[in-house]
C-alpha positions in Angstrom: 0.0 0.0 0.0 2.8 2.3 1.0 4.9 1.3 -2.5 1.3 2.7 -4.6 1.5 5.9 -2.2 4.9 6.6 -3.2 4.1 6.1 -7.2 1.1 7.9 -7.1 3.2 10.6 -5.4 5.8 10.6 -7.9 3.6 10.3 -10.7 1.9 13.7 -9.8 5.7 15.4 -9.3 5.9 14.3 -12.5 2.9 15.6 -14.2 3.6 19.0 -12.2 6.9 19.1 -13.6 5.8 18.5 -17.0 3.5 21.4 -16.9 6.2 23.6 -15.3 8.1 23.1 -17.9 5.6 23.6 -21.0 4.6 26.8 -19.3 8.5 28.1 -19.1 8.7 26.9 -22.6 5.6 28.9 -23.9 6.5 32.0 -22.1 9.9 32.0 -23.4 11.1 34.5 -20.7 13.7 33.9 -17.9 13.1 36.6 -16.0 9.5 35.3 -15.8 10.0 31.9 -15.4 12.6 29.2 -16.2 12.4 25.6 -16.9 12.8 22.7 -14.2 15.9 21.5 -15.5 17.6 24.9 -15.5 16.7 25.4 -12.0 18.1 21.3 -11.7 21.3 22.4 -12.7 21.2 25.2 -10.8 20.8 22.9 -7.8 23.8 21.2 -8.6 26.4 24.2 -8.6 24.3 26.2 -5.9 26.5 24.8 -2.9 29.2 26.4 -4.3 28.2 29.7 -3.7 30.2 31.6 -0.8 28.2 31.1 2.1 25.6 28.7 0.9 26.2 26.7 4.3 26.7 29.3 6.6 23.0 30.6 5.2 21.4 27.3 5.7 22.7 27.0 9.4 21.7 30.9 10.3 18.5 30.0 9.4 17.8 26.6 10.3 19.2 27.5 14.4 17.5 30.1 14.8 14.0 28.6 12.9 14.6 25.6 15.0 14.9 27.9 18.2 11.5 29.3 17.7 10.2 26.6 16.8 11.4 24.5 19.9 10.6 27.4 22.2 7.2 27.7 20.5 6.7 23.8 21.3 7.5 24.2 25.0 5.8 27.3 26.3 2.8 26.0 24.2 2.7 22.6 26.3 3.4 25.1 29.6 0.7 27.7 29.5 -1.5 25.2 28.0 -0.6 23.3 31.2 -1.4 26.8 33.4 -4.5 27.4 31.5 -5.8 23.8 31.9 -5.2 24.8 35.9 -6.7 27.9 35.8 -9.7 29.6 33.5 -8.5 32.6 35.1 -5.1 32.0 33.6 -7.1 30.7 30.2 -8.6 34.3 30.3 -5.6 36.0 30.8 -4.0 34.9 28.1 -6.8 34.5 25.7 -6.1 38.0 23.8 -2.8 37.0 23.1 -3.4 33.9 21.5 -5.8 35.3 19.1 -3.8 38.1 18.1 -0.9 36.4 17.3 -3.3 33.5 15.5 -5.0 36.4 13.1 -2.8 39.4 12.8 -1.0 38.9 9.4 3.0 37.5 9.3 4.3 40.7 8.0 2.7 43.0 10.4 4.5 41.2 13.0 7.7 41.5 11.4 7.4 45.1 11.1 6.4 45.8 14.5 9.3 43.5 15.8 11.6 45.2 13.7 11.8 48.1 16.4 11.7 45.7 19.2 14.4 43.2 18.1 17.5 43.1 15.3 17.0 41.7 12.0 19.5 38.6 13.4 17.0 37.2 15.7 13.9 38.2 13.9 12.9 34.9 12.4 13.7 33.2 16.0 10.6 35.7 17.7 8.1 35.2 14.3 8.7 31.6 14.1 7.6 31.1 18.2 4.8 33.6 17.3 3.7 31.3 14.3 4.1 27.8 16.3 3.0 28.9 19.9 -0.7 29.3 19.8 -0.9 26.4 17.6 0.8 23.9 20.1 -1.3 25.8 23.0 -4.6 25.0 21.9 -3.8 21.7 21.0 -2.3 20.6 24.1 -5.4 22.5 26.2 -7.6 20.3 23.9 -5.8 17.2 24.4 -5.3 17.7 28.2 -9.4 18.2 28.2 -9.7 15.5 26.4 -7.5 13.0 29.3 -9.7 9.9 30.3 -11.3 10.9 33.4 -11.0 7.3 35.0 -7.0 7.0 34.3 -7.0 10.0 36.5 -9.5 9.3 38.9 -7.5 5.8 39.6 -4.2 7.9 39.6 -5.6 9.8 42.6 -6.5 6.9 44.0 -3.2 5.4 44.1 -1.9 9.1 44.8 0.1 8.5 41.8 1.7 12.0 41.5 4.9 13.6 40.3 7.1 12.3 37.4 5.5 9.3 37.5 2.0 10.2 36.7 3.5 12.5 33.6 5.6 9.5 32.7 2.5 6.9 32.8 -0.9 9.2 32.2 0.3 12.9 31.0 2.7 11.9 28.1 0.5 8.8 26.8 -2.5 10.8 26.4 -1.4 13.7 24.8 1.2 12.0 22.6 -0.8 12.3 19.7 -1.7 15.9 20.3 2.3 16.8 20.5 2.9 15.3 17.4 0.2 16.4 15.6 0.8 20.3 16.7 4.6 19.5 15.3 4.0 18.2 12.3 1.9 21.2 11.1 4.2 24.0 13.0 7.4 23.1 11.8 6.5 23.3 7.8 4.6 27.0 9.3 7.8 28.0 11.3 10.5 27.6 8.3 7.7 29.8 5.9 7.3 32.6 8.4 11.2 32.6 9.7 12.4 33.4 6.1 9.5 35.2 5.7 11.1 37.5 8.4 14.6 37.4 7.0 13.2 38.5 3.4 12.1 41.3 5.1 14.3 41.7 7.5 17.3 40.9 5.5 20.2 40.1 8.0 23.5 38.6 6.5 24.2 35.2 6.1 20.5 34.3 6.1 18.4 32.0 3.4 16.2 35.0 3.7 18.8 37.2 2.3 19.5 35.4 -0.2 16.5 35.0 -1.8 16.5 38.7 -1.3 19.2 39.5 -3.8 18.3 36.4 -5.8 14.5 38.7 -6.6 16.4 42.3 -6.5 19.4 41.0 -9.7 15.9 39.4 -11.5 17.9 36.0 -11.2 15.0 34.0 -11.5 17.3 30.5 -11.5 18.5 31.3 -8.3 15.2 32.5 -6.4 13.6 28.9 -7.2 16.9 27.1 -6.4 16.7 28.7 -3.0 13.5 27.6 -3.0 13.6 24.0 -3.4 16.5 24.4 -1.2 14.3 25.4 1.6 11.0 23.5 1.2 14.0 20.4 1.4 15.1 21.7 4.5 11.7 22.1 5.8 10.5 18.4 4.6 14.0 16.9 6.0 13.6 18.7 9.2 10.5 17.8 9.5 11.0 14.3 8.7 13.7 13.8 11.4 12.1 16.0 14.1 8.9 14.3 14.0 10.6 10.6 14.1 12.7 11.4 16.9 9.7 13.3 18.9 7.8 9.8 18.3 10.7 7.6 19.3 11.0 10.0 22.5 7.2 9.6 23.2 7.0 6.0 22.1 4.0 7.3 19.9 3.0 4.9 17.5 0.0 7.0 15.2 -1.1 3.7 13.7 -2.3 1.7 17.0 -4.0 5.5 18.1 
């Protein structure tokens, strides 16, 4: 079953491709739009470039720091606000604004606050944080009433009630709010750099790549990045389940 997921898959890369490039091919115009396999080879001298890998670690430390700091004081106040609906309240305004106002508002605003360095490490918490809250609030609602009933029973408390009822139950929740936070945190962190521009950042480089109209560039960059997010993504997610001994098919 897995094996036809994986054709079907490739098959529509394919067919995607194939369109991509009749469309460069009709519109005949670089600057527009250039063909797959230009932006192919491309790919394979990009790495060359003079700080290709000191731009993909600036960005992928400090995306990963916002995401990871995102992650745990979502699982925290979620914690405090599952305690207390005074709490909940409290920080109710917050978690809207930062779910509705628009990415590049946010970077503008920070701007003042914070230096175009750390930028994408404050947007990319912003961006993961109320999602991981309101999952974890929803999952801790969601805890069997009878586990924990029985837990107070046995006055189960401490580590060991996390390590047997708090971590099992809301395993899935974790992984879940990952899985769509990370892919969110890499868009909005060089979302922020772009704007932002600090040296030695993807951001920056798909900066000049737009302002010298080198359209081969800007999409190797690209694919760069969404490979970076996928990898990341990939690893972070299979290590989280490994850590939580999540298993999503017997859930």
């Amino acid at each position: 079953m897995e094996y036809k997921t994986i054709l079907k898959k490739a098959g529509a890369i394919f067919i995607a491709l194939a369109f991509w490039q009749i469309a460069a091919m009709t519109i005949k115009q670089n600057i527009l739009l250039v063909s797959p396999t230009e932006v192919f080879f491309r790919l394979t001298t990009i790495w060359k470039t003079e700080g290709f890998f000191s731009s993909l670690w600036f960005s992928f430390v400090r995306i990963s720091m916002g995401f990871l700091l995102g992650l745990f004081f979502g699982c925290l106040m979620a914690t405090f606000a599952n305690r207390s609906s005074l709490f909940e309240t409290l920080l109710w305004p917050f978690v809207v604004t930062v779910k509705t106002v628009p990415v590049a508002s946010f970077v503008v605003i920070c701007l003042v606050w914070l230096s175009a360095r750390n930028l994408s490490v404050l947007i990319s918490f912003m961006i993961v944080f109320p999602i991981v809250y309101q999952n974890i609030l929803s999952g801790l609602r969601a805890r069997d009433k009878k586990l924990i009933e029985m837990a107070n029973v046995f006055k189960v408390t401490g580590i060991r009630r996390l390590k047997l009822i708090t971590i099992p139950e809301l395993s899935k929740y974790i992984v879940t709010a990952s899985s769509i936070t990370i892919g969110m945190a890499w868009k909005a962190g060089v979302a922020a750099e772009i704007i932002g521009t600090p040296a030695g950042s993807i951001g920056k480089q798909l900066h000049i790549a737009k302002m010298y109209l080198d359209t081969d560039d800007l999409l190797a960059w690209t694919v760069v990045l969404v490979l970076l997010s996928v990898v990341s993504e990939k690893i972070f997610i299979y290590l989280l389940k490994r850590g939580l001994k999540y298993d999503g098919d017997k859930s």
